[in-house]
C-alpha positions in Angstrom: 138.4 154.7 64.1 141.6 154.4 62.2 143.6 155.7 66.1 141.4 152.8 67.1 142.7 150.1 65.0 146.4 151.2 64.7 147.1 151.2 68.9 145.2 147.8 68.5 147.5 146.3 66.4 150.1 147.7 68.7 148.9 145.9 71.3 148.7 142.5 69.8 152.0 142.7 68.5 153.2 143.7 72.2 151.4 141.0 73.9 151.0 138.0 71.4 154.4 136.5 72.0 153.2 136.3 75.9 152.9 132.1 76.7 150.3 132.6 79.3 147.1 130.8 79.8 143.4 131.1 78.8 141.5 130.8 82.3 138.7 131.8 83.6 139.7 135.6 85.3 137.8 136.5 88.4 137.8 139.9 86.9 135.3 138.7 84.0 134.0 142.2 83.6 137.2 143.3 82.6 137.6 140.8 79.7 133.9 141.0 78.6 134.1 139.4 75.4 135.7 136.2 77.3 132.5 136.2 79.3 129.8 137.2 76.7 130.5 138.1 72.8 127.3 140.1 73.4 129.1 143.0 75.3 131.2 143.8 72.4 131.0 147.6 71.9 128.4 148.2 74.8 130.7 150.7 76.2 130.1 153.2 73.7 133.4 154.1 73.0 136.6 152.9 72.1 138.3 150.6 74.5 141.1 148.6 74.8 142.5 146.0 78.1 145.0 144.0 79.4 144.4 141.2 81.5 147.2 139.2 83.7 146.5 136.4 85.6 149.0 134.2 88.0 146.8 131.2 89.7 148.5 129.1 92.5 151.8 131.1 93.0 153.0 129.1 96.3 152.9 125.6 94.2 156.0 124.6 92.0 153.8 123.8 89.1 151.8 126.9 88.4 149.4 128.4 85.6 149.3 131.5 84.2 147.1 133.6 81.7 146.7 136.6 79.9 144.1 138.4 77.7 144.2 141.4 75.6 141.2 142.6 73.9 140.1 146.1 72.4 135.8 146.9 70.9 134.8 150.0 69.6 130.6 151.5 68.9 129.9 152.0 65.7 128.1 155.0 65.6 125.0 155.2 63.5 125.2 151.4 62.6 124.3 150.4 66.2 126.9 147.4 66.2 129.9 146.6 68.1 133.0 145.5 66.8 136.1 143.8 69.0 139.2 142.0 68.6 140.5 139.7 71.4 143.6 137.6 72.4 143.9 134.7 74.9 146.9 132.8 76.1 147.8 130.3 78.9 150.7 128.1 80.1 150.8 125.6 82.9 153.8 124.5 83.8 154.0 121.1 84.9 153.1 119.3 81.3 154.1 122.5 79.6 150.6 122.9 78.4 150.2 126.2 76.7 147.2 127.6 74.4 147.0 130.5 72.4 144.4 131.7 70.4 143.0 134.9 68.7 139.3 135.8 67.4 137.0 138.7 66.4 134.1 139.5 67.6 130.8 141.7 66.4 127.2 142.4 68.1 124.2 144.5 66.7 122.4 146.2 69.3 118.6 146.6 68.9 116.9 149.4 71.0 113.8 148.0 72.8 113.2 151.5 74.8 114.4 154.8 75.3 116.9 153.4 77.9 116.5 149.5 77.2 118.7 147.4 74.6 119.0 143.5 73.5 122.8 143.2 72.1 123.3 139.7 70.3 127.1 138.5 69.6 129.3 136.9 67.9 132.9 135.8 68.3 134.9 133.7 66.2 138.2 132.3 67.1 141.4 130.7 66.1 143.5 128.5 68.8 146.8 126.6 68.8 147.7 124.5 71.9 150.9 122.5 72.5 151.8 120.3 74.9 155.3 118.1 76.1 154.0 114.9 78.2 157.0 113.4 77.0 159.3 116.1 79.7 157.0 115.4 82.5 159.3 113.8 85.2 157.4 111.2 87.3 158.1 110.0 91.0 158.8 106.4 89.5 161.2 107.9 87.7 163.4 109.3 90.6 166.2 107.1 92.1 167.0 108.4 95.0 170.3 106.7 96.1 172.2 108.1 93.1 170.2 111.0 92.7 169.4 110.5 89.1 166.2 110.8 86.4 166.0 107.0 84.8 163.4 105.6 82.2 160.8 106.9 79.9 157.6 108.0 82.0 155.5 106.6 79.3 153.3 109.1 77.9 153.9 109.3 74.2 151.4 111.8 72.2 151.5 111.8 68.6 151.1 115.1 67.9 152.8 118.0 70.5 150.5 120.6 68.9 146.9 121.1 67.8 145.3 123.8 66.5 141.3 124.5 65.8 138.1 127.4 65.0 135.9 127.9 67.5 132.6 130.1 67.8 131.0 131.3 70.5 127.6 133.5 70.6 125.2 135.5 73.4 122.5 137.6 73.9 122.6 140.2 76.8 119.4 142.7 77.6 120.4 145.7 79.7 119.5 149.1 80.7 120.6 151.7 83.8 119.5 149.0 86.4 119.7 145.7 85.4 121.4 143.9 82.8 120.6 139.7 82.2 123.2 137.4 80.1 123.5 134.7 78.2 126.2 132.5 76.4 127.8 129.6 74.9 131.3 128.9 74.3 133.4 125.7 72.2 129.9 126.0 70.2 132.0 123.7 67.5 132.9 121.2 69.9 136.6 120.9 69.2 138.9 117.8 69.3 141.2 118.3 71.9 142.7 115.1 72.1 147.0 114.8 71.5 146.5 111.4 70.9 145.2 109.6 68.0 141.4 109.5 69.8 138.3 111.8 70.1 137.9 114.1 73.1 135.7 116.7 71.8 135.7 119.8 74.3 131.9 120.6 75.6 130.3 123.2 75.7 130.7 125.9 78.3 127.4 127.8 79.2 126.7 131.2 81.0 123.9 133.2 82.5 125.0 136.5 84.3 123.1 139.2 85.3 123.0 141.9 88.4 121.3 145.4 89.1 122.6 148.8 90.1 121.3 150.8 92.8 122.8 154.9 92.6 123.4 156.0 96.2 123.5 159.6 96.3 126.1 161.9 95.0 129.4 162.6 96.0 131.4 165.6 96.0 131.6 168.3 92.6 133.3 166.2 89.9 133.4 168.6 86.7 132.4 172.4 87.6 132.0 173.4 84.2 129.2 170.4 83.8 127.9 170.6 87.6 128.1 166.7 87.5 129.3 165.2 91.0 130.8 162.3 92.1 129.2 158.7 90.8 128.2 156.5 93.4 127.1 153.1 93.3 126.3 149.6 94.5 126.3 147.2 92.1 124.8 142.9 92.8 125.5 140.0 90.1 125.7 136.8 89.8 127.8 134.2 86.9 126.8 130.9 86.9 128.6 128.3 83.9 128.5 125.0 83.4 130.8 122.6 81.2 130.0 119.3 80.9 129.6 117.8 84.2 131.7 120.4 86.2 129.6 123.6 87.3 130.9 127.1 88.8 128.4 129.4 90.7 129.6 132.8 91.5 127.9 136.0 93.5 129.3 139.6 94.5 129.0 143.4 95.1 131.0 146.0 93.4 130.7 149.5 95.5 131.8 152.6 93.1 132.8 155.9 95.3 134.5 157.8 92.2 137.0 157.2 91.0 137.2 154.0 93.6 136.0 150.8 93.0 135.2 148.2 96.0 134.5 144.2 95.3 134.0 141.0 96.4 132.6 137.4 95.2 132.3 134.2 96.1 132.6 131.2 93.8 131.1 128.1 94.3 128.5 126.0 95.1 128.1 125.2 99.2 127.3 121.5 98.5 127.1 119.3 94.6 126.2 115.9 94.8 126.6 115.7 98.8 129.9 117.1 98.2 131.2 120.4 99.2 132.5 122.9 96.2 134.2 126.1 98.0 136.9 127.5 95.4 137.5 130.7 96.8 136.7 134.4 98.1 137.8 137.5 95.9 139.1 140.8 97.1 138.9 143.6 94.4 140.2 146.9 94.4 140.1 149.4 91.2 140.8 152.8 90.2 139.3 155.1 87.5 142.6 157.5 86.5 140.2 160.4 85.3 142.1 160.0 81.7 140.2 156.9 80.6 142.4 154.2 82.0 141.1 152.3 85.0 143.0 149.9 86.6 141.9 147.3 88.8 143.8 144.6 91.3 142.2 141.1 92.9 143.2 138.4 94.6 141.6 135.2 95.3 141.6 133.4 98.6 141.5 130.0 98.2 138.7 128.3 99.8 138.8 124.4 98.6 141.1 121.6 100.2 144.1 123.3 98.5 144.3 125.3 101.2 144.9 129.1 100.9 148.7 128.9 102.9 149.6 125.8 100.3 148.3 127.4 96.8 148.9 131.1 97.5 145.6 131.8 95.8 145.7 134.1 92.8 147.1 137.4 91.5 144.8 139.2 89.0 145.4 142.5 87.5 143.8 144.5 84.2 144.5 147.5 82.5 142.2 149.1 80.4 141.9 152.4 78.1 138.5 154.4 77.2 139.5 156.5 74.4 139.6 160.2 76.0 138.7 162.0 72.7 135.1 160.1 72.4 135.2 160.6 76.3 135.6 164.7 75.8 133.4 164.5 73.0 130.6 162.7 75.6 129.8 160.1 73.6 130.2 157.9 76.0 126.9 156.3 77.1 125.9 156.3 80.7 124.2 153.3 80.6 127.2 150.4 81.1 126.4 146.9 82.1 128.2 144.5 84.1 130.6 145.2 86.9 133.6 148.0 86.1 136.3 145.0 86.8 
């Protein structure tokens, strides 16, 4: 427990100075705690992760995000405990959020293989913002190639800051697992300008099931385990006020490889079409506790793929390989891997 906490701290003082941006990664299984408090310590061991995100890439004006986030099991107590840290930036009003929070779920056992985790998490956020650098096209003159006049948009106040809670249940066991959770439960003021603009809600239901395929080759020869294989089905959908995000995939495990892909959105909402995008994932299980995993997001929507670039995701995270020697890692494990 104390390794735990000290290479967490480590962590947050390598990554916290980061101005990225709190999205929404396509790789929510990899930032569980962003997608349901509920998962905190449902891995069984210690873990920490690393979460890089760069949206858009092929525009001029582009957002970015990070998380980093660590959960341990606390053995005997059947809770979870986590930390996590979230970051954005978006470059054309210089919009950038940070915030940090702490998370904790209790696991009840309903079965010999069946669980109901409830969660908690608790954050912190500051956000800035500079409307006042935005350079408008009314602003350009052409013929002497200059930047003239104000563009108008005064805010009172370039920073805010705010708590926030967010809470979910999540039932699982080896086959199926079935989510849900609320986010900006406090409804914060967002607004820079002396106004209201309190931030709604964000709500999620996720769930999938596992099928095991059968066994691959010899894995460990002193254990006579062999290879994991694996097909896993989900589903995410959220909704935030009027806006709503429907997302559905695979994930195919041939240890130590991981295969993905989703789609996000919702083929027609309000006789309009909603395609976002397509996701591609590739990840890797190292054998040492770290598994890495890469996806990219083809854009689907009227941006156009070619114009926006799509997005670049990549995570990093670290199973503690004592606990993992020491097989106290469970083999029950909800979600996707990434």
């Amino acid at each position: 427990m104390r390794y735990f906490f000290t290479v967490s701290v480590l962590f947050i003082l390598m990554f916290a100075p980061v101005q990225a941006q709190q999205v929404l990664f396509s790789q929510f299984y990899a930032a569980g705690q962003n997608l349901n408090p509920a998962l905190t310590g449902t891995a069984g061991v210690s873990r920490l992760g690393f979460n890089y995100r760069n949206q858009w890439p092929a525009l001029d004006q582009t957002v970015q995000a990070f998380a980093v986030s660590g959960d341990t099991y606390l053995e005997g107590k059947n809770s979870g405990i986590g930390f996590l840290v979230n970051g954005f930036r978006e470059s054309f009003t210089q919009l950038q959020h940070f915030d940090i929070g702490l998370s904790y779920s209790y696991q009840l056992r309903l079965g010999e293989r069946s669980f109901l985790s409830a969660g908690v998490l608790g954050t912190y956020a500051v956000r800035s913002v500079a409307f006042d650098e935005v350079v408008l096209g009314t602003q350009l003159d052409i013929d002497r190639g200059m930047v003239v006049g104000s563009n108008g948009l005064m805010v009172d106040d370039r920073q805010k800051s705010y708590a926030d809670l967010a809470a979910g249940l999540l039932f699982y066991n080896q086959k199926v697992w079935l989510g849900l959770s609320s986010f900006q439960i406090t409804r914060p003021n967002l607004s820079f300008l002396n106004e209201i603009d309190r931030l709604p809600i964000r709500w999620s239901a996720h769930g999938g099931m596992r099928i095991d395929l059968e066994k691959g080759g010899i894995n460990d020869y002193f254990n006579n385990s062999r290879q994991e294989r694996s097909l896993a089905l989900a589903f995410h959908y959220q909704q935030k006020g009027v806006f709503q995000q429907f997302e559905i995939g695979s994930e195919l495990f041939l240890e130590p490889l991981s295969l993905g892909l989703w789609y996000r959105g919702i083929p027609r909402v309000n006789d309009l079409p909603n395609q976002e995008s397509l996701i591609a994932l590739v990840g890797f299980d190292l054998g040492t506790g770290m598994e890495i995993g890469y996806s990219y997001d083809f854009t689907l929507s009227g941006l156009g793929w070619q114009n926006t670039g799509g997005a670049h995701e990549l995570s990093v995270r670290f199973h503690f390989i004592r606990e993992l020697q020491n097989k106290r890692r469970r083999d029950i494990r909800p979600g996707f891997r990434f």
